[in-house]
N, CA and C atoms of all chains as a GROMACS GRO file, in nm:
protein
  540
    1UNK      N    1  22.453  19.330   9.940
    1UNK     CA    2  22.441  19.324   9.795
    1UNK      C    3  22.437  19.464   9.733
    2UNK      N    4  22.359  19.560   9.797
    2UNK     CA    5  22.355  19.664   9.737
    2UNK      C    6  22.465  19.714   9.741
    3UNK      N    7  22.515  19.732   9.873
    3UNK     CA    8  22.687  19.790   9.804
    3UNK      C    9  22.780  19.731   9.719
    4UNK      N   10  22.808  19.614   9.706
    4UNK     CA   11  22.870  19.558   9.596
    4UNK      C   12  22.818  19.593   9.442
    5UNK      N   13  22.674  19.630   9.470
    5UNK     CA   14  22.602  19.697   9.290
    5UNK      C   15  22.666  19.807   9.302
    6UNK      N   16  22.666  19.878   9.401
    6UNK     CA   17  22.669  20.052   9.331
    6UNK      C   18  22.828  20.121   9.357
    7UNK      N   19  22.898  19.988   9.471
    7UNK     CA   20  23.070  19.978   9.443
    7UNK      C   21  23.122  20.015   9.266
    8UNK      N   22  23.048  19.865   9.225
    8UNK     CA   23  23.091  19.810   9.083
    8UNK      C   24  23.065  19.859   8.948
    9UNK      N   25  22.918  19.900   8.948
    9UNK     CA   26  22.858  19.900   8.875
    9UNK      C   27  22.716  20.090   8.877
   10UNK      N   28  22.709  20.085   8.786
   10UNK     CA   29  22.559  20.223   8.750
   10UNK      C   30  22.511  20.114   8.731
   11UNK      N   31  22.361  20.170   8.806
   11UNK     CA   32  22.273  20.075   8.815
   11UNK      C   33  22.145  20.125   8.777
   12UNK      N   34  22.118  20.081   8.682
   12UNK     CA   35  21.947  20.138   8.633
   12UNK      C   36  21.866  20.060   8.587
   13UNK      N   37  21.720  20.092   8.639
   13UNK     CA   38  21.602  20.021   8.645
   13UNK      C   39  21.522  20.110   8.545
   14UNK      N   40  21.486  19.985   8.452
   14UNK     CA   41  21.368  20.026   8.394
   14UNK      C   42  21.226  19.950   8.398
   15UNK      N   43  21.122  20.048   8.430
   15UNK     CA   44  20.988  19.927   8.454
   15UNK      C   45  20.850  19.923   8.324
   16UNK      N   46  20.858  19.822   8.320
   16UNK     CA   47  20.745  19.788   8.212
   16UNK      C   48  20.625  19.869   8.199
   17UNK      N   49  20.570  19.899   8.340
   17UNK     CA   50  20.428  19.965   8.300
   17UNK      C   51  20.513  20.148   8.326
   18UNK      N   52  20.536  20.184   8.414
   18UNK     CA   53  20.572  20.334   8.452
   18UNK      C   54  20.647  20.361   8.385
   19UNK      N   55  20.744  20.286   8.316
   19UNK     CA   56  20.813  20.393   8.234
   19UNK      C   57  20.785  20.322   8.035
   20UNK      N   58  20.678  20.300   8.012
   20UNK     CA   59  20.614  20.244   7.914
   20UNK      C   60  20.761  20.260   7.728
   21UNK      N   61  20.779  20.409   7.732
   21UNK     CA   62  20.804  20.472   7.643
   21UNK      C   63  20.984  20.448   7.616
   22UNK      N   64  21.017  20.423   7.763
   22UNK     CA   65  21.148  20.369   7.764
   22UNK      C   66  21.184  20.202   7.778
   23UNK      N   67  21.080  20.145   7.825
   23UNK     CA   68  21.106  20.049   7.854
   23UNK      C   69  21.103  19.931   7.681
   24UNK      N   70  20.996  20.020   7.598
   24UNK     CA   71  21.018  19.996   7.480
   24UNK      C   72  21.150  19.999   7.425
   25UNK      N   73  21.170  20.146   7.406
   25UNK     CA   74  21.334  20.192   7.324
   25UNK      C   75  21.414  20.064   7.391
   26UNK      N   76  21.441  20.042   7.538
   26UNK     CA   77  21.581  20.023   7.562
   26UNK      C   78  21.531  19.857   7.538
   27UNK      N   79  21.422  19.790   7.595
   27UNK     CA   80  21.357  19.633   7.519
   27UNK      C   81  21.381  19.580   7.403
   28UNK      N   82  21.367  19.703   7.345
   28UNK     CA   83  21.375  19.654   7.171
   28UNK      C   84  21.528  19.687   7.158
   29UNK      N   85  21.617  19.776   7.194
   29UNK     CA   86  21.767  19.792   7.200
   29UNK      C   87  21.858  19.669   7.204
   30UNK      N   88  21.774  19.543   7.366
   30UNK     CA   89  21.864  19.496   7.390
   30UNK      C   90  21.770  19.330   7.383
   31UNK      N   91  21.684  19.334   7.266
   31UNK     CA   92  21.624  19.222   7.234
   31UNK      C   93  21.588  19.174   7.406
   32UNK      N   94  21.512  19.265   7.478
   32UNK     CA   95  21.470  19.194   7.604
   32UNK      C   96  21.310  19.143   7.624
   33UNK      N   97  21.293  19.031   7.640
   33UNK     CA   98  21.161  19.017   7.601
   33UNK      C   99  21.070  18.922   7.763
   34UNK      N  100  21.129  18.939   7.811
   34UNK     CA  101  21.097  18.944   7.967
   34UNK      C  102  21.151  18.977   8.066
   35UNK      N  103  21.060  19.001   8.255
   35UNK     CA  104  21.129  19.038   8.322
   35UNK      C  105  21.093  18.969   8.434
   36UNK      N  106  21.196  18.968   8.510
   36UNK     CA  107  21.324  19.050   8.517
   36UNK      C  108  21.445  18.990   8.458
   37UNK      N  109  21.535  19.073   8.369
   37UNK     CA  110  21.582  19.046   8.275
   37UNK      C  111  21.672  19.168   8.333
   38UNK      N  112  21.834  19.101   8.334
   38UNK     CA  113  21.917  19.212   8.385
   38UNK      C  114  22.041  19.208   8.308
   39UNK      N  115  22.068  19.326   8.229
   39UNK     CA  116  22.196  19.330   8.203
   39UNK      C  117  22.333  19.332   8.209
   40UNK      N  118  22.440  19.299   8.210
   40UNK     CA  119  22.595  19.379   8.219
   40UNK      C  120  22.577  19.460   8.119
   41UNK      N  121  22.607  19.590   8.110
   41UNK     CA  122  22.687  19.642   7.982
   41UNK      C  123  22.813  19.698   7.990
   42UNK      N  124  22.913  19.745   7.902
   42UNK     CA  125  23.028  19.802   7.917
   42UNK      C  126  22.988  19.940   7.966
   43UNK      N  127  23.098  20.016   7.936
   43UNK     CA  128  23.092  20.152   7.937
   43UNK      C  129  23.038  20.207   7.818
   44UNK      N  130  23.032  20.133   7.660
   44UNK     CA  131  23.000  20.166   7.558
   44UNK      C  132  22.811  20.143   7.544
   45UNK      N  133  22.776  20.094   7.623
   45UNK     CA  134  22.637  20.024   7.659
   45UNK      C  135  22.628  19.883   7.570
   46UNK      N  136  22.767  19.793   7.511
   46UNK     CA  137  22.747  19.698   7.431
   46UNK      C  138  22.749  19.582   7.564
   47UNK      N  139  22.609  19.501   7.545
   47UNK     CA  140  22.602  19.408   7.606
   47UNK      C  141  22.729  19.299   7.656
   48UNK      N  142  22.745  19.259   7.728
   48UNK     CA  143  22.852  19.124   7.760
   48UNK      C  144  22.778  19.019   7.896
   49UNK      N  145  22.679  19.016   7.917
   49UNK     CA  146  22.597  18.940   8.013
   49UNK      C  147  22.479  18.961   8.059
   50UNK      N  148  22.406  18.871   8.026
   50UNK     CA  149  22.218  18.874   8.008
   50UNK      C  150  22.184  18.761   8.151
   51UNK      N  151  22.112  18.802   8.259
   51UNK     CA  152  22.062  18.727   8.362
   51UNK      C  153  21.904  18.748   8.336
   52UNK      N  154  21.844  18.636   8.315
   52UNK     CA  155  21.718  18.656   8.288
   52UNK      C  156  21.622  18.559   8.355
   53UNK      N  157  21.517  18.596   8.465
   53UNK     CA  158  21.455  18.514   8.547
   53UNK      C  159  21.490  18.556   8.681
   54UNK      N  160  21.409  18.561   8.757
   54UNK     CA  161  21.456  18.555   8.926
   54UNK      C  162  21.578  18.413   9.006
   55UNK      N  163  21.697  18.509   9.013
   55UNK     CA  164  21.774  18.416   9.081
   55UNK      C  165  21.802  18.456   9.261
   56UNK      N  166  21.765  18.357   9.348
   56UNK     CA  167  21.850  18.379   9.479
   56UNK      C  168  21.943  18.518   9.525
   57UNK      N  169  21.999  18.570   9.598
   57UNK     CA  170  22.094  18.657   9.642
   57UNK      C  171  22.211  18.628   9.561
   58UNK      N  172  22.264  18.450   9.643
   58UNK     CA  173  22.379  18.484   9.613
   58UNK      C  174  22.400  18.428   9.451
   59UNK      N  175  22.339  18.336   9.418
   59UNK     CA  176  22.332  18.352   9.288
   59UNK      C  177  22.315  18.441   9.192
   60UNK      N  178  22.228  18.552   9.221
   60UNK     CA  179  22.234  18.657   9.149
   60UNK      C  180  22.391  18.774   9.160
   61UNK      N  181  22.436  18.748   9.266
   61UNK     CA  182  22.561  18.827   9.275
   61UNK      C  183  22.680  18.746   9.194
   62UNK      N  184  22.677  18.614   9.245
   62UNK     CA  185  22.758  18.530   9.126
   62UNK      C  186  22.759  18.612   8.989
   63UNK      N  187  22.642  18.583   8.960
   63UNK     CA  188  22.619  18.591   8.775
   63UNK      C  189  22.662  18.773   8.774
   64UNK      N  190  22.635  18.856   8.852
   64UNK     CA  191  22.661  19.016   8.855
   64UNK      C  192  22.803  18.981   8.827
   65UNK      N  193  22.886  18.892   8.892
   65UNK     CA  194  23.030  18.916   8.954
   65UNK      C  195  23.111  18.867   8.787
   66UNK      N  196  23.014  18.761   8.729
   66UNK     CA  197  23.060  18.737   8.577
   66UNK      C  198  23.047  18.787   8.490
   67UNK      N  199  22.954  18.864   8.512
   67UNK     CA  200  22.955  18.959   8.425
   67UNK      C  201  23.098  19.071   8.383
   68UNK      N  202  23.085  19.108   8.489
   68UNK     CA  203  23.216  19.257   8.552
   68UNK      C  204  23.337  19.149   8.469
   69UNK      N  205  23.334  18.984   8.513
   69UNK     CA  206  23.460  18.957   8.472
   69UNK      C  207  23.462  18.947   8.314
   70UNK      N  208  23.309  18.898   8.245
   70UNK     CA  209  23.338  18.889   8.088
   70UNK      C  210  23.356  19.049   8.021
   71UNK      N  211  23.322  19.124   8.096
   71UNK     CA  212  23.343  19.246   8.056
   71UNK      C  213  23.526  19.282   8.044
   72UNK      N  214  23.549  19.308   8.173
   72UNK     CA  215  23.752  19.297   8.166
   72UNK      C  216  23.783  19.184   8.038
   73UNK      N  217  23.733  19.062   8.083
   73UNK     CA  218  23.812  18.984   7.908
   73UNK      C  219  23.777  19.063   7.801
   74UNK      N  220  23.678  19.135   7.791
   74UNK     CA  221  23.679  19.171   7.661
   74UNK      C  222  23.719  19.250   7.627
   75UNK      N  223  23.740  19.358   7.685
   75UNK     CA  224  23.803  19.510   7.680
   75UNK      C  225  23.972  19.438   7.684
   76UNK      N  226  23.993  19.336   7.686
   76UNK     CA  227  24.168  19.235   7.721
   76UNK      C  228  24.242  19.305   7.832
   77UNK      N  229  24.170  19.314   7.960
   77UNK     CA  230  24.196  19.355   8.112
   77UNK      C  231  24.230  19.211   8.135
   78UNK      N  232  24.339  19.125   8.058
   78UNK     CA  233  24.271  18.975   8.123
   78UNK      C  234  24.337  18.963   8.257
   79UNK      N  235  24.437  19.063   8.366
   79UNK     CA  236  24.452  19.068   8.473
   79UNK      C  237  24.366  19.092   8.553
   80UNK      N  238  24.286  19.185   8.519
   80UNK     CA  239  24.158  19.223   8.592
   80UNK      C  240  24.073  19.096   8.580
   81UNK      N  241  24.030  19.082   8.480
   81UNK     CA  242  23.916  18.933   8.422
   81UNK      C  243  23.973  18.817   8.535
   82UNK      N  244  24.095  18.830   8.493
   82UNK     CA  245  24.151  18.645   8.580
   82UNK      C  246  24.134  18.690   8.760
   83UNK      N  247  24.130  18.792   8.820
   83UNK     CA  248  24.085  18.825   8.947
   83UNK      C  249  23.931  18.799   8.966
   84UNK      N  250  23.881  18.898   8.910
   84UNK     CA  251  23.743  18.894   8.910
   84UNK      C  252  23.678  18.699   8.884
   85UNK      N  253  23.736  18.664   8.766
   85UNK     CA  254  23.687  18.514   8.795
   85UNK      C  255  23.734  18.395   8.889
   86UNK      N  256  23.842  18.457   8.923
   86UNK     CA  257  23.911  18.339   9.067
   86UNK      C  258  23.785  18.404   9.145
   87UNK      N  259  23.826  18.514   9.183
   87UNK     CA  260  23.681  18.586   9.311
   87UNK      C  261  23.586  18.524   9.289
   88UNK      N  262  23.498  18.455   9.233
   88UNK     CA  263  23.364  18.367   9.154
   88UNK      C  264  23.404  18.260   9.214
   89UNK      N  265  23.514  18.187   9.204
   89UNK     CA  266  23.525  18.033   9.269
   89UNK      C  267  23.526  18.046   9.382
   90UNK      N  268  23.621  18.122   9.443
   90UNK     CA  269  23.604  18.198   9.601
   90UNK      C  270  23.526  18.169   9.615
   91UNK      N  271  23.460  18.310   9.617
   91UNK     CA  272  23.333  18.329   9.698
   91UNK      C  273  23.182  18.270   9.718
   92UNK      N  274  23.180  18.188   9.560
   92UNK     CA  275  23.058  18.116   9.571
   92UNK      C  276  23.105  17.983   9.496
   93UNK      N  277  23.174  17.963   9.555
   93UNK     CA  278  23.229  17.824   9.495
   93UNK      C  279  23.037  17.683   9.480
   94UNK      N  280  22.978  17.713   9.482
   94UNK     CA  281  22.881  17.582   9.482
   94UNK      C  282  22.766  17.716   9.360
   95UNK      N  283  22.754  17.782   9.339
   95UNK     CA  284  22.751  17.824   9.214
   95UNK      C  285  22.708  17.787   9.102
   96UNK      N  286  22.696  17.807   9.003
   96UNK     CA  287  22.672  17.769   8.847
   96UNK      C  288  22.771  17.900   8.799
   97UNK      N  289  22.771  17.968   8.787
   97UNK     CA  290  22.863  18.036   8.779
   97UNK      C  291  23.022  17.990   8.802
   98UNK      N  292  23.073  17.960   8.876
   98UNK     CA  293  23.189  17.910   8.941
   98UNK      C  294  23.267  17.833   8.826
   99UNK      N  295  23.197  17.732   8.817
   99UNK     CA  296  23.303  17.616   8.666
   99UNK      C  297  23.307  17.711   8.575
  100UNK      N  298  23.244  17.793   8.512
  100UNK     CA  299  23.248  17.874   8.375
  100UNK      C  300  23.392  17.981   8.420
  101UNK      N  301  23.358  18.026   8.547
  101UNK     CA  302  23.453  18.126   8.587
  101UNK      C  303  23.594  18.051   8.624
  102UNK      N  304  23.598  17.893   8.684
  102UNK     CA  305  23.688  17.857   8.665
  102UNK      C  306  23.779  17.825   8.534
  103UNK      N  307  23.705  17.836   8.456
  103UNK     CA  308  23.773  17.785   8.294
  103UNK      C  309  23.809  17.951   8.250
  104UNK      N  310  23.739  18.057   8.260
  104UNK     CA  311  23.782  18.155   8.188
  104UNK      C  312  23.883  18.176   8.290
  105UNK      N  313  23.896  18.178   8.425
  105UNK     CA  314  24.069  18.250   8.492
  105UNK      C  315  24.152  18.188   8.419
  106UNK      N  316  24.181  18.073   8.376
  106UNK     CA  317  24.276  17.964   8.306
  106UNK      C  318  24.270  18.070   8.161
  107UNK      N  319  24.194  18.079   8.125
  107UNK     CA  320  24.224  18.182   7.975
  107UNK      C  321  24.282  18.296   8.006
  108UNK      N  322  24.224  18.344   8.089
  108UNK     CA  323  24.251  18.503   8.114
  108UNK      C  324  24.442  18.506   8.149
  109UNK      N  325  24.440  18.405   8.262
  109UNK     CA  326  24.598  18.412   8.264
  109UNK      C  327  24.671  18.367   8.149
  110UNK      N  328  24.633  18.296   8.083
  110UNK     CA  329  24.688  18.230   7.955
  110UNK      C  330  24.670  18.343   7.833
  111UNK      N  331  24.596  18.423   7.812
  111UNK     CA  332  24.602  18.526   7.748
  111UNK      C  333  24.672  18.628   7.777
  112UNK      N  334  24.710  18.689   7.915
  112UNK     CA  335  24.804  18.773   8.010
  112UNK      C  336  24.957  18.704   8.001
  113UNK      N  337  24.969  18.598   7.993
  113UNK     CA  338  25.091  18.567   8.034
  113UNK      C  339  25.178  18.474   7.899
  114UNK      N  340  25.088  18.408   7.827
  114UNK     CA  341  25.130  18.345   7.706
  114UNK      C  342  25.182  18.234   7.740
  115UNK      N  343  25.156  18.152   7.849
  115UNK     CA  344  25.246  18.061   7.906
  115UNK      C  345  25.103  17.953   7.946
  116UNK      N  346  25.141  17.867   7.867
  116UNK     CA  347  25.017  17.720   7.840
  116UNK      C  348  25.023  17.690   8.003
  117UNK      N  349  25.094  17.675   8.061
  117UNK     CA  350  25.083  17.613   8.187
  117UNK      C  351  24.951  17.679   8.262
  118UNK      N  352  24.916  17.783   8.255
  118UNK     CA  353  24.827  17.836   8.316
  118UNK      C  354  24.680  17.715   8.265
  119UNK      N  355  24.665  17.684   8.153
  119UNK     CA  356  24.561  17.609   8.081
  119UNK      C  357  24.584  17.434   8.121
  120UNK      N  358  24.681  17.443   8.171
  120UNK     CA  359  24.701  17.278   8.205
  120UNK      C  360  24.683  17.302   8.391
  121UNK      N  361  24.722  17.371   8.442
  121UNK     CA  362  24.707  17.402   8.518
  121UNK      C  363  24.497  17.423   8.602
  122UNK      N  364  24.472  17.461   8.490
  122UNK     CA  365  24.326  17.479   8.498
  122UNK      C  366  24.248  17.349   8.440
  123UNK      N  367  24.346  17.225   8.379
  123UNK     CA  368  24.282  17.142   8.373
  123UNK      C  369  24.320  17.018   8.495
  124UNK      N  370  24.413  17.074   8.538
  124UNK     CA  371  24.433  16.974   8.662
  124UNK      C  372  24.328  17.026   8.803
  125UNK      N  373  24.299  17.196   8.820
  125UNK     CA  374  24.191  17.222   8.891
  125UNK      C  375  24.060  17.122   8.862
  126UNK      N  376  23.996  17.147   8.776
  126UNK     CA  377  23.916  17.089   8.718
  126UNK      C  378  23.857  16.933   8.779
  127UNK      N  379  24.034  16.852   8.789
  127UNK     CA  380  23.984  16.729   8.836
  127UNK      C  381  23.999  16.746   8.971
  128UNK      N  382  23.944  16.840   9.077
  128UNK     CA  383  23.937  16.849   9.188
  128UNK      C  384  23.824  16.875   9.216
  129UNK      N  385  23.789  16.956   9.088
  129UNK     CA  386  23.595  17.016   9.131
  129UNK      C  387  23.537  17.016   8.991
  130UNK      N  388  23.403  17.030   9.007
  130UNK     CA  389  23.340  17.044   8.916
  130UNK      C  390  23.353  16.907   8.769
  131UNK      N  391  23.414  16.820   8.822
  131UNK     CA  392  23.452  16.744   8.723
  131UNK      C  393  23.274  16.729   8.604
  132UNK      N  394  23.195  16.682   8.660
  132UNK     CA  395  23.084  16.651   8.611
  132UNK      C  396  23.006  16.780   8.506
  133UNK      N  397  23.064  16.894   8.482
  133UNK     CA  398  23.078  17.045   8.405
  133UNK      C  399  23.085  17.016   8.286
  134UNK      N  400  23.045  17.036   8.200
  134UNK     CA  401  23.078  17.109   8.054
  134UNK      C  402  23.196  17.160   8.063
  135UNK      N  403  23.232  17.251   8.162
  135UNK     CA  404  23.346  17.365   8.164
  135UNK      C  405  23.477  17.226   8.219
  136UNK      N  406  23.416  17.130   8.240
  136UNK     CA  407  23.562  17.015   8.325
  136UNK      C  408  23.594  16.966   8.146
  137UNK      N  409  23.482  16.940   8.053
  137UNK     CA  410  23.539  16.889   7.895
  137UNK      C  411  23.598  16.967   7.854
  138UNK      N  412  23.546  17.056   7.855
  138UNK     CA  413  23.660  17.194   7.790
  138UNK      C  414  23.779  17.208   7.810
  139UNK      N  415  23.769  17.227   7.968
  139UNK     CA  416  23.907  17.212   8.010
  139UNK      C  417  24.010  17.098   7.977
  140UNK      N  418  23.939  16.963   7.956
  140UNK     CA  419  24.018  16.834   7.943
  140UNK      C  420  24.114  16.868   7.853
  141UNK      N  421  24.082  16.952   7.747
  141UNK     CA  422  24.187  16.890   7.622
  141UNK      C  423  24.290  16.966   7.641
  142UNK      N  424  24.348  17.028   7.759
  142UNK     CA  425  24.450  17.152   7.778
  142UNK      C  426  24.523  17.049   7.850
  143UNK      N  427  24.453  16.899   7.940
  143UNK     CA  428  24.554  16.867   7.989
  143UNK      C  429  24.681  16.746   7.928
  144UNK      N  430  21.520  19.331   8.895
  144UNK     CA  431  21.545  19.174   9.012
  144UNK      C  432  21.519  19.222   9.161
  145UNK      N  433  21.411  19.137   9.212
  145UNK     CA  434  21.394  19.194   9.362
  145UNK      C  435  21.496  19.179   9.449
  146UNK      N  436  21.555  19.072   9.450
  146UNK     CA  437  21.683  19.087   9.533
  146UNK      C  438  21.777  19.143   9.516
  147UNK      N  439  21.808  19.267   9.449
  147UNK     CA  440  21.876  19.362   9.408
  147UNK      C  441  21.839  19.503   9.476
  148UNK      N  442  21.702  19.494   9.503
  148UNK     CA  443  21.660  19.647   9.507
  148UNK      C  444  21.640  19.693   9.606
  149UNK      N  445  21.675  19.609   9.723
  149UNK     CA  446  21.643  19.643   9.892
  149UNK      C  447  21.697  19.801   9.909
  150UNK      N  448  21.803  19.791   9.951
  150UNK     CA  449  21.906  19.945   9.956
  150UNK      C  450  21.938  20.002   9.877
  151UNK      N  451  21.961  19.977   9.726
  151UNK     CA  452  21.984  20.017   9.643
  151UNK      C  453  21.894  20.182   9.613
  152UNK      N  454  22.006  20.243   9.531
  152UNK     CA  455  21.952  20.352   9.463
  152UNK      C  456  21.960  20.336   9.322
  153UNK      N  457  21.853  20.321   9.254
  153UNK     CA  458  21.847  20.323   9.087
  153UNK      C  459  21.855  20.457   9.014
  154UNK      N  460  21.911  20.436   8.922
  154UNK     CA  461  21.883  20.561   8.833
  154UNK      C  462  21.744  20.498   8.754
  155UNK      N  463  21.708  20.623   8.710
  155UNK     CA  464  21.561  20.556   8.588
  155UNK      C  465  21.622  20.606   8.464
  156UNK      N  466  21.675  20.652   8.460
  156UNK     CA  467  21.751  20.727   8.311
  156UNK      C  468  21.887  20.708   8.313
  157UNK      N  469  21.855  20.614   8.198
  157UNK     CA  470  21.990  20.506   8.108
  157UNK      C  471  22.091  20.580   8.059
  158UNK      N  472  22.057  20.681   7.938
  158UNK     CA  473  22.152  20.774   7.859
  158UNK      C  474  22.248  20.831   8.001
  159UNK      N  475  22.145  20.852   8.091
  159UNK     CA  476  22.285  20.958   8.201
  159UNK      C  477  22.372  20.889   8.259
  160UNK      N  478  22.322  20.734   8.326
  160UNK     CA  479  22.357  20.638   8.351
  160UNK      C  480  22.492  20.561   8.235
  161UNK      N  481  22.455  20.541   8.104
  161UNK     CA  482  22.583  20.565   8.026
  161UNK      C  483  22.677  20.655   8.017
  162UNK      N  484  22.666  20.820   8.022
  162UNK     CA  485  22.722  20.883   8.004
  162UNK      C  486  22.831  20.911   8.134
  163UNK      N  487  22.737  20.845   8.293
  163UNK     CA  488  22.861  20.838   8.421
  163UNK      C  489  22.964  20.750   8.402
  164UNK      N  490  22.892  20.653   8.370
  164UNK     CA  491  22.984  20.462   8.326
  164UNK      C  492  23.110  20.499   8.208
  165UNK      N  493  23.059  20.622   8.101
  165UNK     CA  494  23.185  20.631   8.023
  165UNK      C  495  23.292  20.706   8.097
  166UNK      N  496  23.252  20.835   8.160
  166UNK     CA  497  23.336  20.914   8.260
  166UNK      C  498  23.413  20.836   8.353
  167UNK      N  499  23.369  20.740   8.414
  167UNK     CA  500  23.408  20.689   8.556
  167UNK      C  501  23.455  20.546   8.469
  168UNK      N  502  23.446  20.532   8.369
  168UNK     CA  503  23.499  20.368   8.258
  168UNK      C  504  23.461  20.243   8.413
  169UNK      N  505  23.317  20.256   8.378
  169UNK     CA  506  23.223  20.168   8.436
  169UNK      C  507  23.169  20.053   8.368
  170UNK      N  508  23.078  19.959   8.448
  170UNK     CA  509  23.006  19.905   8.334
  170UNK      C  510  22.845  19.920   8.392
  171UNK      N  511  22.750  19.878   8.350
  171UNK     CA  512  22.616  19.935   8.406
  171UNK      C  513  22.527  19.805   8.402
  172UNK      N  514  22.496  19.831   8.470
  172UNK     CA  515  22.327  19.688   8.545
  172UNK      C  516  22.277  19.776   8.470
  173UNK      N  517  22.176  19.729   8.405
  173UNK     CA  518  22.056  19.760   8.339
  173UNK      C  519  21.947  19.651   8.393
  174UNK      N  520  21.838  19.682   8.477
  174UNK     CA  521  21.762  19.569   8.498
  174UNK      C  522  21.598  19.622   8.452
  175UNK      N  523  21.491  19.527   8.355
  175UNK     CA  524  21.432  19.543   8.325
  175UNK      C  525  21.365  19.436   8.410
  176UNK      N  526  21.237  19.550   8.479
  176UNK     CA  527  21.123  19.523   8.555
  176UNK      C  528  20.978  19.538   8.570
  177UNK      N  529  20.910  19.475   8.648
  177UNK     CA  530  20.755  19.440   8.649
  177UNK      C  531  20.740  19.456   8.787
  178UNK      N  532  20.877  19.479   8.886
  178UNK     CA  533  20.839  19.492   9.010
  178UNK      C  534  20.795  19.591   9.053
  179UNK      N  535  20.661  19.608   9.187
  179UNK     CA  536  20.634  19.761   9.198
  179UNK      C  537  20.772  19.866   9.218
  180UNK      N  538  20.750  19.975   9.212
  180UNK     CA  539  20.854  20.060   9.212
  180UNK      C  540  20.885  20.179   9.356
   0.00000   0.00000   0.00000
């Protein structure tokens, strides 16, 4: 895990009691009001993914790994984004993460490529997994 | 997050930590903690 953080990502810790004076500034910055409470930010430090609560390993790398990908959609890397969120079904396919990341690759290529099939395509995935999802309704109306 | 921090090396200072992430067009963990240090 740790190499996949410091591969991907700057990684900085701030702590409630020892670092009192910062943990204020950057708390009140990023409306954080418990911990552990972990951010994505861009390169600009504008938020794009809030993990908040103690999750598992690989769950917590999931949600790290969606982050990195809502970040590429937004910056409109959606080649990068649609990798990074297939990698999410991959790798931790049983997840909570996974259905959300399956519905945004279907955007991301569909935003990259302009070609609907990618979105019907992601609604025929859909009825293979995760059907029982929020992210399987969403997907429905593409097919 | 404790399961983050086994091997890991943290920075404690954010601003420098932004200012690598813009150089290197990164994005940055920021994790706010209660765990000992």
């Amino acid at each position: 895990m740790a190499r996949y953080l410091s591969e991907h990502l700057e990684t900085v810790r701030v702590h409630v009691r020892d670092q009192k004076d910062e943990y204020k500034r950057l708390s009140e910055r990023y409306n954080a009001q418990w911990t552990p409470t972990v951010l994505i930010l861009d390169a600009d430090g504008e938020e794009r993914h809030r993990i908040e609560g103690f999750l598992p390993a690989d769950d917590f790398l999931s949600q790290i790994a969606l982050g990195l990908a809502k970040s590429a959609f937004q910056r409109k890397d959606y080649g990068e984004a649609e990798r990074r969120y297939r990698e999410i079904v991959d790798r931790f396919p049983s997840s909570e993460a996974a259905p959300e990341a399956l519905y945004w690759a279907g955007v991301s290529n569909y935003k990259a490529t302009g070609d609907p099939s990618a979105l019907r395509a992601t609604t025929t995935a859909f009825g293979q997994r995760y059907q029982d999802t929020a992210w399987a309704k969403k997907a429905s109306v593409w097919g | 997050m404790p399961t983050a921090s086994s091997s890991l090396t943290w920075s404690h200072d954010f601003d420098s930590a932004l200012t690598r992430a813009r150089d290197a067009k990164r994005d940055v963990l920021l994790d706010f903690t209660a765990a000992p240090m």
